[in-house]
N, C-alpha and C positions, 0 to 999 in steps of 0.2 A: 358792473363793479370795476372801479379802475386798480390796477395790481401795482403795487409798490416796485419801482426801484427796479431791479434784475430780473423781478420774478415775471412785469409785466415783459422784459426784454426777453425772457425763454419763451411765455407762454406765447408772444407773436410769431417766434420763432419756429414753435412747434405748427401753430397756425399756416403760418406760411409753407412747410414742409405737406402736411396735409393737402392744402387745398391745389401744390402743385403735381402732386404726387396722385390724387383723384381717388374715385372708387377702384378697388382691386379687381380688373380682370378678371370674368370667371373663363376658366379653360376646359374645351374638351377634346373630346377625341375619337378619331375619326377611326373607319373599319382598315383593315391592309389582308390580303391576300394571305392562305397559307404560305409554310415553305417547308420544303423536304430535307431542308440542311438543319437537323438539331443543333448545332451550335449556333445559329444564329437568329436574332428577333428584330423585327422592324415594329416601330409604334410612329401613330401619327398625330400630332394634339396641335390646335390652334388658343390663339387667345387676341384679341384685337385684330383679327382678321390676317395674324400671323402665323404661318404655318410651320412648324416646327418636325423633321423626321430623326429620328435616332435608329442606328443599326448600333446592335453590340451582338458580337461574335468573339472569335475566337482570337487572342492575343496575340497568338504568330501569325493573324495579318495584320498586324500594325507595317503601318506606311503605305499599307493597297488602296486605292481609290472606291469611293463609293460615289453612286451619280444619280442624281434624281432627277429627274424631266418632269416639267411642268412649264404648262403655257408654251409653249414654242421654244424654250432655252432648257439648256441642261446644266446643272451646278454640282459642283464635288466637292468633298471633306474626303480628309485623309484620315482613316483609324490609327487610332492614337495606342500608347505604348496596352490599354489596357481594353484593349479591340472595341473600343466603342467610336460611331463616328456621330457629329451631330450638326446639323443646318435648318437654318431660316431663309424665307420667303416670303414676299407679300401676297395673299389673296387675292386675287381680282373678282372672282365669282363669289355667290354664296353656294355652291356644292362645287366641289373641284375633285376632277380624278389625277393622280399624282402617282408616276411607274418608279423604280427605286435597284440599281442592277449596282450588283457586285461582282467581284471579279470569282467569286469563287461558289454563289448561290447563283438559282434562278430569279428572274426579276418578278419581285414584291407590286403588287397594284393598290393600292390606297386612295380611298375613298375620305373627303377631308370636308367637311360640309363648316362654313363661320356664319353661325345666325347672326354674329352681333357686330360684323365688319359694318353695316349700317351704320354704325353707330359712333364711327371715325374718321377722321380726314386724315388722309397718307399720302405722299409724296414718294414713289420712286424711285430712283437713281439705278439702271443699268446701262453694263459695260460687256463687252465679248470676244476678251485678248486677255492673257495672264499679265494683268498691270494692274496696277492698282490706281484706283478714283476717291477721292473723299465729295459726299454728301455734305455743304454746307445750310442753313437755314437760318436766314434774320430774322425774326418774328414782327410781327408789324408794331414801329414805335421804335426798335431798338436798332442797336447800331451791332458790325463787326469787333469780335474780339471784346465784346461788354457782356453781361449778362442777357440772355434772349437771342445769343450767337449758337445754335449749337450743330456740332460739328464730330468726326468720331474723337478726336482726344477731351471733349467735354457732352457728351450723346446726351445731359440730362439727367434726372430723376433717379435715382437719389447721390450726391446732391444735388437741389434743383441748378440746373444752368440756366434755364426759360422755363415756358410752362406746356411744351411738348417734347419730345424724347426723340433721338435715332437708336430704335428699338432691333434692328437687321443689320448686322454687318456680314456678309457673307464673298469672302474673295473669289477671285478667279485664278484660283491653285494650277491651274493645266491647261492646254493646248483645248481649243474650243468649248472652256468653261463660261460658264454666264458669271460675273460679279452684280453685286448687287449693294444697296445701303438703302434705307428708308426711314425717314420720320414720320410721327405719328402723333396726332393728337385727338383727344377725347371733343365730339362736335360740340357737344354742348359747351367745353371751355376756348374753343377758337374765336380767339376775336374778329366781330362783324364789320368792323373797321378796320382801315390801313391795309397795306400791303404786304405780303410774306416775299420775301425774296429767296430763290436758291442759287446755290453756285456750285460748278463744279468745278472741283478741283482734281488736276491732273498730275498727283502726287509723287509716280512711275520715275516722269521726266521731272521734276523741280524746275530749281528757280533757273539754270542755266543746261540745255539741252545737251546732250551729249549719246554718241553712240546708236545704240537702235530708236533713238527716242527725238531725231533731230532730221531731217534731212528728207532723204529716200529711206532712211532707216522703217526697220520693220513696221515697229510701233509709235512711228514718226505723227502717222494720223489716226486718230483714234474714232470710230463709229458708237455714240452713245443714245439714251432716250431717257425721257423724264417723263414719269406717269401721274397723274395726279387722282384719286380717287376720292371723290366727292359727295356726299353723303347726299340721295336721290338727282347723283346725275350720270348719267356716261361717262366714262373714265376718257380721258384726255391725254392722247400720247403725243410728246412732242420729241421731236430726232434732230440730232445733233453729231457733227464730226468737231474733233480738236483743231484740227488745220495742221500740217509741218510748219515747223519753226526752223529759223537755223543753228548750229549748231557754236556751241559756245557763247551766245548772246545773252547775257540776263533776260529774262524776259519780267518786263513789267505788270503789276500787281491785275489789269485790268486785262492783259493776254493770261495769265495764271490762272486766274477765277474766273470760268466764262459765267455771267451773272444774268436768270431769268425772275421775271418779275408776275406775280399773280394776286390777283384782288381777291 
């Protein structure tokens, strides 16, 4: 039946929302270690083969660091004014053991197991210097800065930007923190044609370098890797440094974006 008028233009609308948006995520959750500190509780839940830990303690630690190790890097959140800290990760295994140390418990061990990370294609993006990186992704078909661009100021769903998401932003807050971003899409809706492109952008330094971010400066070269995980294949790392620029140069749009290309 064809819908008149407006009503046919919301109900494509809501169609379109739907089908970019996909079936819900079911989540669960993984075991973690006792702790001998009553005030505080660690919990571990995944959903798309994203792993998620929360500590909530006590209030007058807010600003103390919480650090989770997994896979060879270590990531930290800062407890916030209402002692709770909270971070994502991407899964690479389907059982994952994940350790969890605070500056004022003993360390939590978490057990994180994602039956259903099969069932996605993810992309990536680590970093391992207190700078900040943006995760870009063109979806195949589509162009930069259009719709099927997404990126963290437009991550996706909901509202649709494309028809996959950057579901993990997780900074690199401290002095030998891991940063991380990743997108994510449901396999069954990746398209089997065209190209996905990613880029990374090295958001720390902009558009014209300056300071620790240009030269000999500290953070002048940056060490990064792009992981690609591939529904029945071996995950696929690829390593990447920024290169130093000079200082005070515009840098043009094609040194800004280092841009990899995957079928």
């Amino acid at each position: 039946m064809r819908l008149p008028g407006c009503l046919g233009a919301v109900a494509l609308f809501l169609l379109t929302l739907l089908l970019a948006a996909g079936p819900a995520a079911a989540q669960t959750g993984g075991t973690c270690s006792a702790l001998d500190d009553g005030h505080t509780k660690v919990t571990a839940v995944q959903a798309r083969g994203r792993g998620t830990i929360t500590v909530a303690t006590d209030a007058g630690r807010a600003g103390q660091l919480v650090w989770v190790d997994y896979d060879g890097e270590s990531f930290a959140a800062r407890i916030a004014a209402n002692g709770q800290a909270a971070l994502s990760m991407a899964l690479v295994s389907d059982s994952n053991q994940i350790s969890v140390r605070g500056p004022e418990f003993s360390t939590v061990h978490c057990d994180l197991p994602a039956p259903d990370r099969a069932q996605y294609f993810r992309v990536v993006l680590r970093w391992r210097a207190p700078v900040r990186m943006n995760l870009h992704v063109v979806e195949p078909f589509r162009r930069m800065w259009e719709y099927g661009h997404i990126r963290p100021a437009e991550p996706g769903a909901p509202p649709p930007a494309g028809i996959g998401q950057i579901d993990i932003i997780t900074d690199a807050i401290a002095e030998d923190a891991t940063g991380e971003q990743s997108y994510v899409i449901e396999d069954a809706a990746r398209p089997k044609d065209g190209v996905f492109t990613f880029r990374a952008e090295y958001a720390s330094r902009g558009d014209k370098p300056a300071g620790d971010f240009c030269e000999t400066g500290r953070f002048a070269d940056i060490e990064y890797d792009l992981t690609v995980l591939e529904p029945g294949k071996p995950a696929k790392i690829r390593k990447f440094r920024t290169g130093a620029m000079p200082c005070g140069r515009e840098l043009p749009p094609n040194v800004r974006f280092f841009s990899m290309k995957l079928r």
